[in-house]
C-alpha positions in Angstrom: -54.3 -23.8 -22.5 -56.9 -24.4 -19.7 -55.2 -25.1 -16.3 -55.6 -28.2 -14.7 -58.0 -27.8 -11.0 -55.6 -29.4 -8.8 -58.0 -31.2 -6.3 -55.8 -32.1 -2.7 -57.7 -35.2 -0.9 -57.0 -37.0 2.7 -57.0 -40.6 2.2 -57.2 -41.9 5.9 -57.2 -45.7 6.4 -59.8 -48.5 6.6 -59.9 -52.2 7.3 -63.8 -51.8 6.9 -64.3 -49.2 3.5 -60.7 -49.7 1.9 -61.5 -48.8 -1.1 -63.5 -45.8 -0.2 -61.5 -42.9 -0.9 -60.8 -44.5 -4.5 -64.5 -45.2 -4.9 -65.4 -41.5 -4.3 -62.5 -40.4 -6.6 -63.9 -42.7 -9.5 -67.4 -41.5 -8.7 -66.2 -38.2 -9.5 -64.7 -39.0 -12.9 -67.6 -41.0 -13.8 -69.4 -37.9 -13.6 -67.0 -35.7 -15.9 -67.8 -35.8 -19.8 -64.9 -37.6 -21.0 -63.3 -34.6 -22.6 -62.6 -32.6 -19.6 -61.1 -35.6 -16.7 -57.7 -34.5 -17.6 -58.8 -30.7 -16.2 -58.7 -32.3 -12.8 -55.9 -34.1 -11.0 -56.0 -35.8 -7.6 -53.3 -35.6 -5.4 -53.8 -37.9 -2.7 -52.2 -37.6 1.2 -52.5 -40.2 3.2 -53.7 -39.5 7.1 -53.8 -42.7 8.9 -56.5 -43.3 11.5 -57.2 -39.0 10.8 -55.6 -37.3 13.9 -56.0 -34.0 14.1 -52.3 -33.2 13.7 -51.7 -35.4 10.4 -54.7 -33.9 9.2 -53.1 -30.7 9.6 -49.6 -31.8 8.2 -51.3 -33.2 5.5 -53.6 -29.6 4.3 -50.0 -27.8 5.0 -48.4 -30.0 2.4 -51.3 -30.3 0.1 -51.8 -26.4 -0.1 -47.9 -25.0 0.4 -46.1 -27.8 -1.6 -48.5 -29.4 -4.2 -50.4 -25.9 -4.2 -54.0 -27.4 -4.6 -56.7 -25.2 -5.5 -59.5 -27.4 -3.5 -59.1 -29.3 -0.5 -60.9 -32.5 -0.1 -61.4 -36.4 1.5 -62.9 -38.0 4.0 -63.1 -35.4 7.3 -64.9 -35.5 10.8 -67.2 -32.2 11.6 -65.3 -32.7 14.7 -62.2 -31.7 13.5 -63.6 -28.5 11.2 -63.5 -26.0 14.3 -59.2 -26.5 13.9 -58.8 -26.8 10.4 -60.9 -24.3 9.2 -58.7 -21.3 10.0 -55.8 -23.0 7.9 -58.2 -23.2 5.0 -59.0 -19.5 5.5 -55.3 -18.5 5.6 -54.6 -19.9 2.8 -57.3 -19.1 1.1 -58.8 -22.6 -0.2 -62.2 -23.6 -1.0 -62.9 -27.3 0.5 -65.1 -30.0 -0.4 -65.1 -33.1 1.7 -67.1 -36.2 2.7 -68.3 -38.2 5.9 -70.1 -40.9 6.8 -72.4 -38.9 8.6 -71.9 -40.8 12.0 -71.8 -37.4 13.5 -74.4 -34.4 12.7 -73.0 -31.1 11.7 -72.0 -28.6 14.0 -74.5 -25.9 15.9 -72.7 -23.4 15.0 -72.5 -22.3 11.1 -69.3 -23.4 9.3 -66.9 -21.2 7.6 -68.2 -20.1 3.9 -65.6 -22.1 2.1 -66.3 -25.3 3.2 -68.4 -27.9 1.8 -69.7 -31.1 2.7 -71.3 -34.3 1.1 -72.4 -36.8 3.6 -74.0 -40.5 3.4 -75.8 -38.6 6.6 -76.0 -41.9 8.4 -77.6 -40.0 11.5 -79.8 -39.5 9.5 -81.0 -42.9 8.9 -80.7 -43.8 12.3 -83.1 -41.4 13.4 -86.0 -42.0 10.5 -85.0 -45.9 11.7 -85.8 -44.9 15.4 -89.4 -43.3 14.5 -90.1 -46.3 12.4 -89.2 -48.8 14.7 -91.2 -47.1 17.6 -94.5 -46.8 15.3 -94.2 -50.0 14.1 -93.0 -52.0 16.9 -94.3 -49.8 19.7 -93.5 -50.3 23.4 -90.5 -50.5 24.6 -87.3 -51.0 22.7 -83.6 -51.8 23.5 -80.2 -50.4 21.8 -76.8 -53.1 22.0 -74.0 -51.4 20.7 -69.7 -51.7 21.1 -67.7 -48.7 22.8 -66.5 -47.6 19.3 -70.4 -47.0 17.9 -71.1 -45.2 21.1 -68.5 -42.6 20.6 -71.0 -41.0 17.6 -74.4 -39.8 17.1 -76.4 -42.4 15.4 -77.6 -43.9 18.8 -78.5 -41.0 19.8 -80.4 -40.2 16.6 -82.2 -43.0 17.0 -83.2 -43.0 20.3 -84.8 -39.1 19.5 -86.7 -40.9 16.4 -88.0 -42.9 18.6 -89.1 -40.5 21.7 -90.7 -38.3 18.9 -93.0 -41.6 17.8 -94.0 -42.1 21.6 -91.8 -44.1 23.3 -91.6 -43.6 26.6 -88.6 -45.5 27.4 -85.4 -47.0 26.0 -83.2 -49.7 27.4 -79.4 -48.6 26.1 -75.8 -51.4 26.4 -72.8 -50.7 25.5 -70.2 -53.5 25.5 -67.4 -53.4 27.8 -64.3 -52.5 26.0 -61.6 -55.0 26.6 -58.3 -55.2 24.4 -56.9 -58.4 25.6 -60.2 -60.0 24.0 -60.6 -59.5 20.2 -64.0 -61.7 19.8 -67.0 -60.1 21.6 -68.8 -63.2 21.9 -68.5 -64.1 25.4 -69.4 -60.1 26.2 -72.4 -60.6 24.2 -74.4 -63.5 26.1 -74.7 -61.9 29.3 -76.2 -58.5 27.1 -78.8 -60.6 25.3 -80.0 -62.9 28.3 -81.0 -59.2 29.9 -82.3 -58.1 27.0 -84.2 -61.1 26.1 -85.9 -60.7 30.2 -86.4 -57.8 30.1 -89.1 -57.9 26.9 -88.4 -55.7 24.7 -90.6 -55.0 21.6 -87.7 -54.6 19.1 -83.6 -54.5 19.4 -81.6 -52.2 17.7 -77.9 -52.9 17.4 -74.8 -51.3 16.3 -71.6 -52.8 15.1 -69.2 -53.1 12.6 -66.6 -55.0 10.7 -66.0 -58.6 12.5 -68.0 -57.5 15.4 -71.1 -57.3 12.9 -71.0 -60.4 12.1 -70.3 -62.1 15.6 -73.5 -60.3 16.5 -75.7 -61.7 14.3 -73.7 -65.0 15.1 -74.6 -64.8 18.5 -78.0 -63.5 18.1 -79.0 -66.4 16.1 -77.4 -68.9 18.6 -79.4 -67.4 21.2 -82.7 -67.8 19.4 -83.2 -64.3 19.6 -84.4 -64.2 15.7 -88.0 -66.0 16.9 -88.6 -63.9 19.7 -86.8 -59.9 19.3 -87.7 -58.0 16.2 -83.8 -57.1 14.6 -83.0 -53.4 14.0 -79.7 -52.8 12.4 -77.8 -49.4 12.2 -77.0 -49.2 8.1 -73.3 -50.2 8.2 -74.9 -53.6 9.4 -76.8 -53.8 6.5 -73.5 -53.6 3.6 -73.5 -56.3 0.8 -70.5 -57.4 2.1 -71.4 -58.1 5.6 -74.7 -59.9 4.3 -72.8 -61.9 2.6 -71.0 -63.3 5.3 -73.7 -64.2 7.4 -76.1 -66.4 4.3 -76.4 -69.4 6.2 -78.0 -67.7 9.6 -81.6 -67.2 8.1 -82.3 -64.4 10.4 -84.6 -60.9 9.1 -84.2 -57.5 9.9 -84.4 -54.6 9.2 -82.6 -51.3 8.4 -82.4 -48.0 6.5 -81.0 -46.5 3.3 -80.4 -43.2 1.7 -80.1 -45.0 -2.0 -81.0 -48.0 -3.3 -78.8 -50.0 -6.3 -81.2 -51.4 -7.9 -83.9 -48.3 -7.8 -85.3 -47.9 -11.4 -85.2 -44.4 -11.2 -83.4 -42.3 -14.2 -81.1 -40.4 -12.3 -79.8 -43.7 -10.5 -79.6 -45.6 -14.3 -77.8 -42.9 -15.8 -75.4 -43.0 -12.5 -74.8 -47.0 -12.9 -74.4 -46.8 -16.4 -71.7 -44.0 -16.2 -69.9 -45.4 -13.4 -69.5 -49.2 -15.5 -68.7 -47.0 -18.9 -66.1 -45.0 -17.0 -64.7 -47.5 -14.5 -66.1 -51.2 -15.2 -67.1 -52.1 -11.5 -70.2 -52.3 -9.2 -70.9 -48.9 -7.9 -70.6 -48.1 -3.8 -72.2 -45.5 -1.5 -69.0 -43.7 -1.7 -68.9 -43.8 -5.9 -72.2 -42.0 -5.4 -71.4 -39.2 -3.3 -68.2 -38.5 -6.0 -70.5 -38.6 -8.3 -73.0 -36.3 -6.9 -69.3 -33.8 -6.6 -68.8 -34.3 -10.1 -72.4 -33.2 -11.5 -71.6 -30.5 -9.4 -68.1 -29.6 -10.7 -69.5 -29.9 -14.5 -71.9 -27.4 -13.6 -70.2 -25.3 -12.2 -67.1 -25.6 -15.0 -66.5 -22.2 -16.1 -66.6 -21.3 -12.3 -64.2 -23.2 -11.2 -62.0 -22.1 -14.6 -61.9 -19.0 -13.7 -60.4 -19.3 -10.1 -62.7 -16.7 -8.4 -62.5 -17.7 -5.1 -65.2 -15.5 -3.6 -67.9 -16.5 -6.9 -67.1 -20.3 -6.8 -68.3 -20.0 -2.9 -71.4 -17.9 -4.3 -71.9 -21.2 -6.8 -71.4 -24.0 -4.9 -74.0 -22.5 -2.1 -76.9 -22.3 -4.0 -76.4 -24.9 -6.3 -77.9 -28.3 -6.1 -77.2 -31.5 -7.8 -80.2 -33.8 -8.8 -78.5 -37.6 -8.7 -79.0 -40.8 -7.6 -80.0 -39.8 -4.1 -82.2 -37.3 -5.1 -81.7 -33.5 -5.1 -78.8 -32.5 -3.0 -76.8 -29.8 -1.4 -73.6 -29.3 -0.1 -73.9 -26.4 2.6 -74.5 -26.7 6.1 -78.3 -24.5 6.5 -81.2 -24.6 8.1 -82.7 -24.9 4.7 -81.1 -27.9 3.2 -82.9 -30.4 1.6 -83.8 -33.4 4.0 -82.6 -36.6 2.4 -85.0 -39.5 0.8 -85.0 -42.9 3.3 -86.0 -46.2 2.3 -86.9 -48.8 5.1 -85.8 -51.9 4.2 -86.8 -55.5 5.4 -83.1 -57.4 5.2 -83.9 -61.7 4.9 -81.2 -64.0 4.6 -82.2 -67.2 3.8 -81.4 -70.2 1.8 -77.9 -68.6 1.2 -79.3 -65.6 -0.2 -79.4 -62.2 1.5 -82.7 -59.7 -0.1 -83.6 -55.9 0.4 -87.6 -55.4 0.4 -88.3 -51.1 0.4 -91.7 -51.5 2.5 -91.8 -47.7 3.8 -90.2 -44.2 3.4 -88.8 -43.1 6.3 -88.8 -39.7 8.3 -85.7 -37.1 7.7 -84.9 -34.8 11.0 -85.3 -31.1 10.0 -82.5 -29.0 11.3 -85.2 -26.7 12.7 -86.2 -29.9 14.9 -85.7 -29.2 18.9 -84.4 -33.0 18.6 -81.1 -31.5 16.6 -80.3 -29.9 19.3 -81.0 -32.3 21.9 -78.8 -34.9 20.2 -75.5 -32.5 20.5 -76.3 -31.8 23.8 -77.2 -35.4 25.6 -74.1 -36.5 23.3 -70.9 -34.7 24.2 -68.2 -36.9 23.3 -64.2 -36.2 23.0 -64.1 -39.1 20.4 -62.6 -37.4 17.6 -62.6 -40.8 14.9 -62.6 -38.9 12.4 -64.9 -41.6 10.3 -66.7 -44.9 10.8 -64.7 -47.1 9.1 -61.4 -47.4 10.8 
């Protein structure tokens, strides 16, 4: 009988991506011929908001007491420097996910553990040389306390300095607890913004906040007069949704597109509504891309060979709905494919137009560096979704 691959994942919470950590999960069946799903089992821990100590209770009672053979879920790079020694201890291989709001570390990670990102930074930084080519002159970032604790402003900022800019005008919202709506905060941010004459805005927000941004932008008639940049997360089905009646255009960056006619995304879609009946997320993707991998690498991971299933998963690729893709932290890996997207909502209807490809960051790129270094934050979120 062939043992089942007992697969430990960290489930932390979000009012913004609840369903996230089941999406990925489901993306990873949906790539699993039917036959062999029952030769993996998920055992789920749940971390909270992802502290480093309930992250480390968690691994401790993933690996000691359910005795998982992989550990996996939504982790910060952040918090690898800590955890990775427990890993090693015991042995593990893991395989986990981010939204990429960080980039990965300088230094190399340890051989056993594996990443799949959505690699927003990314995105932000293809959106920053874009903007700045396309726009040109001088461009402003708005942006809450909790956005400014990553690297995607950052990233953008060095897209645009490596497409000429000479200057960027940079907010970031007070951070007030005793006021949950940033309305009021956001009027005195866009009468200096709209003086100062900016050629183009980029903003970044989330959840509720999201939408009183583009609430407030639209009040101030900022839509006629400020070209709108908005960080992906802006740029979600759901949020779009919510903000149909605002006529406003914008635009934004993707790393895959739904409706792409390409065969690797088809095949994805169609598996994903065979295997689990629902619209697929950027999350179902990325479980997906772990599961082409897994069926790859089957007899691999049969046998139990730590030291060869590290060999495997480091020089294998997976070729999906994203495109080809890696899962180890080198100076080689393959930069992602970016769509820029023009966003209009109008007449109730929010539309995604691909009208350029956009410009991935080599790691080789002095700007990698430059990011970590005029970026040093103690914020250790350990996701952008909380």
């Amino acid at each position: 009988m062939t043992p089942t691959i007992k697969i430990g994942f960290l489930v932390p919470y979000s009012s913004i991506s609840p369903s996230m950590s089941k999406d990925i999960i489901d993306g990873f069946y949906s790539a699993i011929p039917e036959p062999y799903r029952a030769l993996f089992q998920f055992v789920p821990e749940y971390v909270d908001k992802g502290g480093i100590e309930l992250v480390k209770v968690a691994i401790n009672k993933l690996v000691m007491f359910h005795n998982v053979h992989i550990v996996s879920g939504i982790v910060s790079y952040k918090l690898i420097e800590e955890i990775a020694p427990m890993l090693e201890r015991q042995r593990k291989l893991a395989f986990f996910f981010d939204s990429g709001e960080y980039l990965p570390p300088l230094t190399s990670m340890s051989k056993g553990i594996f990443f799949n990102s959505l690699q927003t930074w990314q995105l932000e930084y293809a959106l920053g040389v874009w903007a700045q080519r396309h726009f040109s002159g001088k461009g402003a970032l708005l942006m809450s306390v909790y956005e400014a604790g990553y690297h995607m402003h950052s990233a953008f900022c060095q897209g645009a300095l490596s497409s000429g800019a000479e200057e960027i005008d940079m907010h970031v919202l007070p951070f007030n607890p005793q006021e949950p709506s940033i309305e009021g905060a956001l009027m005195p941010f866009f009468e200096k913004i709209e003086r100062s004459g900016v050629n183009y805005l980029h903003a970044l927000f989330c959840g509720a906040e999201a939408h009183e941004f583009f609430a407030c932008y639209k009040k101030m008639g900022l839509h006629t007069q400020i070209p709108l940049v908005i960080t992906p997360h802006m740029a979600t089905e759901e949020i779009l949704c919510a903000i149909e009646g605002l006529n406003i255009t914008s635009f934004s960056a993707s790393g895959w597109d739904y409706h792409s006619a390409h065969d690797k995304n088809l095949q994805f879609k169609n598996a994903y509504q065979i295997a689990i009946g629902r619209k697929p997320t950027e999350f179902s993707v990325m479980g997906y891309e772990m599961g082409l991998l897994f069926t790859m690498l089957m007899p691999v991971l049969q046998r139990g060979d730590r030291v060869e299933i590290i060999k495997s998963v480091s020089s294998a690729y997976v070729d999906g709905p994203r495109g080809v893709r890696d899962f180890n932290h080198s100076i080689n890996a393959t930069p992602p494919a970016i769509d820029i997207e023009k966003i209009t909502v109008k007449h109730n209807r929010a539309s995604k137009l691909v009208i350029d490809q956009g410009t991935a960051l080599q790691y080789t790129n002095s700007a990698f560096m430059d990011i970590h270094t005029q970026c040093v934050s103690g914020w250790k979120n350990p996701y952008l979704c909380v």
